[in-house]
C-alpha positions in Angstrom: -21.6 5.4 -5.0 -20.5 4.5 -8.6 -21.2 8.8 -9.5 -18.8 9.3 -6.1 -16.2 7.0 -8.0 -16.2 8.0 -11.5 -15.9 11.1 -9.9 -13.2 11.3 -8.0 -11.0 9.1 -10.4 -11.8 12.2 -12.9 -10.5 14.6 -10.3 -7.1 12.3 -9.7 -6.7 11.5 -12.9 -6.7 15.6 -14.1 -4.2 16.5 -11.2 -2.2 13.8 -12.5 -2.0 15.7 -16.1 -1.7 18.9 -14.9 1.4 18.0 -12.3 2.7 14.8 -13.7 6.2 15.3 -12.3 5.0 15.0 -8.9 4.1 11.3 -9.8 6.9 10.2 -12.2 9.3 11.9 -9.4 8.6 9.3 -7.3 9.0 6.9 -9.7 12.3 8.1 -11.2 13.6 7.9 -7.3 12.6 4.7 -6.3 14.4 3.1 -9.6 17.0 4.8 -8.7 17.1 3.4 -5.1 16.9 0.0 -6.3 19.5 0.0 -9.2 21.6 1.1 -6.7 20.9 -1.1 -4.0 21.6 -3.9 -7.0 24.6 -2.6 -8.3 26.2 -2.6 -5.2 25.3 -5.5 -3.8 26.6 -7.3 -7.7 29.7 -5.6 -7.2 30.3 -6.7 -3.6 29.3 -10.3 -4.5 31.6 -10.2 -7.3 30.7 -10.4 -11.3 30.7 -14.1 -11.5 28.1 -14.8 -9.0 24.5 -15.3 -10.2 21.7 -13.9 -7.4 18.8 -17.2 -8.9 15.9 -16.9 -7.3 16.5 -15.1 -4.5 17.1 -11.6 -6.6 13.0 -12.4 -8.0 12.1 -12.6 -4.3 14.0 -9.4 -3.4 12.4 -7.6 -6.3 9.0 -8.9 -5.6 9.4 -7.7 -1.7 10.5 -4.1 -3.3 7.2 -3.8 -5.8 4.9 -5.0 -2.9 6.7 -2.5 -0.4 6.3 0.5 -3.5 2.3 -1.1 -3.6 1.6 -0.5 0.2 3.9 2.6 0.7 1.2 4.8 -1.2 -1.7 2.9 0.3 -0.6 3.5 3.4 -0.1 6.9 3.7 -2.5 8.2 1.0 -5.4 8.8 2.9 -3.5 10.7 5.5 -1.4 12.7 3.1 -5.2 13.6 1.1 -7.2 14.6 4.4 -3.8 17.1 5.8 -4.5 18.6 1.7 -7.7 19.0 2.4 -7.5 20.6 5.9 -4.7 22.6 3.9 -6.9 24.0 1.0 -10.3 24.1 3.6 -12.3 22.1 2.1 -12.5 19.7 4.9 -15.5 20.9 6.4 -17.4 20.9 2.8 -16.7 17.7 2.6 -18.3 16.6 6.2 -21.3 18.2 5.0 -21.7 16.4 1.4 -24.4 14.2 1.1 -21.7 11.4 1.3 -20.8 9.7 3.9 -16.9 11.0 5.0 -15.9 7.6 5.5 -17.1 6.1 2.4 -15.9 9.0 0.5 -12.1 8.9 2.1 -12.2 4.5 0.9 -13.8 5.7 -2.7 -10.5 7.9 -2.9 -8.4 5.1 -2.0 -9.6 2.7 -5.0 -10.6 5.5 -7.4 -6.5 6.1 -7.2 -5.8 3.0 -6.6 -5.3 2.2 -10.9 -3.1 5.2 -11.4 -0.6 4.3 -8.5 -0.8 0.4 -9.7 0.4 2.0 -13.7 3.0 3.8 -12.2 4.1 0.8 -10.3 3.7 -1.1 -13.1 6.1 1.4 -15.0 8.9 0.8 -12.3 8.2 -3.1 -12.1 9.8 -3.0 -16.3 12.4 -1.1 -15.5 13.5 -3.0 -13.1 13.0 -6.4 -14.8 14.3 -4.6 -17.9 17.9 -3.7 -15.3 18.2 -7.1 -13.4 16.9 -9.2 -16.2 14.3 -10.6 -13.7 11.1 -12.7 -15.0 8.4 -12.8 -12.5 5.5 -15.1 -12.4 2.5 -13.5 -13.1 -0.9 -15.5 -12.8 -4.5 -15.5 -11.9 -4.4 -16.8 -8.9 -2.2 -14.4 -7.6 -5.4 -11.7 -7.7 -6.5 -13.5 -4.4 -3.0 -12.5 -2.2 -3.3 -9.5 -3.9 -6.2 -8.2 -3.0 -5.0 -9.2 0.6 -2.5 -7.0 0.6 -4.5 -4.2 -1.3 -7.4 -4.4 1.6 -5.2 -4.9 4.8 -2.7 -1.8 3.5 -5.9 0.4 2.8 -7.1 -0.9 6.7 -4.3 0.6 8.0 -3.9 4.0 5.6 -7.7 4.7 7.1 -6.5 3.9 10.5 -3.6 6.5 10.4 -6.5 8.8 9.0 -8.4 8.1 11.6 -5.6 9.4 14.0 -5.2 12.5 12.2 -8.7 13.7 12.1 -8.1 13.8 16.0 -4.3 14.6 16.7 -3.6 16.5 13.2 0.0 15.1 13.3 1.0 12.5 11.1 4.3 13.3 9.5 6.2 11.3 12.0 3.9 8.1 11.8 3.9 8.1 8.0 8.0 8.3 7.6 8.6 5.4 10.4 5.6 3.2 8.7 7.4 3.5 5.5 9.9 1.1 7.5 7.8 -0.9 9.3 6.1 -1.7 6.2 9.3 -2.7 4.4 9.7 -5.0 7.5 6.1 -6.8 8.0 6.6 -7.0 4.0 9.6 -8.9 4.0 9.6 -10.9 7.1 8.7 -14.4 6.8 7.1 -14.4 10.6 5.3 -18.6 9.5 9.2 -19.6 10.1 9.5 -17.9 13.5 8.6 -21.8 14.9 5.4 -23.0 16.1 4.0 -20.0 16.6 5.3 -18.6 13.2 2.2 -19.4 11.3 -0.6 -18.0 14.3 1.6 -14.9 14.5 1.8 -14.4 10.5 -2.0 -14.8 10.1 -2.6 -11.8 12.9 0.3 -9.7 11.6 -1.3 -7.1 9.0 0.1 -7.6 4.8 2.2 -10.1 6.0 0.4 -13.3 5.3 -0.8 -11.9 2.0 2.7 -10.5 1.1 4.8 -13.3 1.9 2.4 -16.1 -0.2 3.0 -13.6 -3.0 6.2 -13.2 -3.0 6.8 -17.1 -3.4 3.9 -17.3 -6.0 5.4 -14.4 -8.3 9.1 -15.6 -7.4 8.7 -19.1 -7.4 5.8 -20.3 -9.4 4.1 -21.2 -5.3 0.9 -23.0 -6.1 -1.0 -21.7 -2.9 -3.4 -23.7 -1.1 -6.9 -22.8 -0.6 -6.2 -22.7 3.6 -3.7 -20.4 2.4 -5.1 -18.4 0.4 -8.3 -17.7 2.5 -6.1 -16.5 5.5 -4.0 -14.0 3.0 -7.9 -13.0 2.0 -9.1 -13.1 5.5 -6.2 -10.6 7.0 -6.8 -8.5 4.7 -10.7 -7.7 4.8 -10.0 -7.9 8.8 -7.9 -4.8 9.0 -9.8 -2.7 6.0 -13.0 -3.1 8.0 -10.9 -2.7 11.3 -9.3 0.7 9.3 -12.9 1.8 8.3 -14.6 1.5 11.6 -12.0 3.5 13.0 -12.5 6.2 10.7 -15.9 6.5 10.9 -15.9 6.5 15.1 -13.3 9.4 14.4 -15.1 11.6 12.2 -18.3 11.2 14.4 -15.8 12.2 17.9 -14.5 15.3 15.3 -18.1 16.2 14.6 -19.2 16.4 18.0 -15.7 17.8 19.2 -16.4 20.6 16.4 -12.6 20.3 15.4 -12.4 18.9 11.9 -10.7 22.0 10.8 -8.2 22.7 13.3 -4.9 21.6 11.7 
């Protein structure tokens, strides 16, 4: 397992060198999107009003959206390459298990797409002058949000192993991402809280928002249901994968794309 990871972060990490603009482009544009969507709304609001705490909210939603964006549709986007090049087939008859192998790829690029992130997070700080909270505790959300994303990038996977269409899905989930991100669903009355813990990312995402915006100190109730939504849907995402490539197997139609 640890050979199939060192691996593959070799292979990702050498496509990144040789075709670096294809990462930094992505970058460069969502910087872009942002500074705009800033400089607009400063301008509108007028030059003497000061944004407080609500602008580090706002840019916190934006980095967690860019974070689950590329988990999301990463799995989906690699298995249409690979029907693409043909090496699908090779890769249902490695030694490794084709589910394992898709959730190695997800966290052997899961460092390079958190740099490149990272690269965007300074800019924007550096732009809107925004100091976010950054602590250990935070890890804990984050990993929620990191393992409930990844649940769902294997699910949409899952459906394109059998239905070999996913461009639609992946440019609406984009959106509905932004939306579970953002959404503080625990208001939404009684219900808010029952609903938020069921809702994938969005427990997770909204307890670190407030912790990276706000200085939250989480409790541990809190911090076990961010935790908890997330390993549901990864394992949820996994075992819909795997029941997938077995009905492709015995369907003998993992390469038609």
């Amino acid at each position: 397992m640890l050979s199939l990871f060192l691996v593959e972060s070799k292979r990702q990490w050498l496509t990144f060198r040789r075709y670096p603009v294809e990462s930094l482009a992505g970058v460069v544009i969502f910087t872009i999107i942002f500074i705009g969507l800033f400089a607009g709304s400063k301008y509108l609001a007028g030059s003497g009003v000061h944004f407080g705490n609500r602008l580090d909210l706002v840019v916190a939603g934006y980095i967690l959206w860019l974070v689950t964006t590329g988990l999301f549709a990463g799995p989906g986007a690699m298995l249409l390459e690979d029907a693409r090049l043909g090496i699908i087939e090779q890769l249902f008859v490695s030694p490794f298990n084709f589910s394992v192998f898709t959730i190695m790829r997800i966290f052997s690029g899961l460092i390079q797409h958190l740099l490149l992130v990272a690269v965007l997070v300074a800019i924007i700080s550096a732009v809107t002058g925004t100091r976010l909270d950054y602590r250990w505790i935070e890890i804990v959300p984050f990993a929620g949000v990191i393992l409930a994303t990844s649940g769902l990038g294997l699910a949409i996977a899952a459906y394109a192993l059998l239905i070999k269409q996913v461009g639609a899905i992946l440019n609406i989930g984009q959106f509905v991402l932004l939306s579970v991100v953002v959404t503080p669903i625990q208001s939404f009355g009684a219900v808010g809280p029952w609903l938020s813990a069921f809702t994938p990312i969005n427990p997770s995402a909204q307890l670190l928002q407030h912790q990276l915006a706000n200085g939250y100190n989480a409790g541990y109730g809190e911090l076990i249901v961010a935790l908890g939504n997330g390993l549901v849907y990864f394992l949820a995402g996994a075992y819909l994968l795997e029941l997938a490539s077995r009905r492709a197997r015995r369907l003998a139609s993992i390469g038609l794309f």
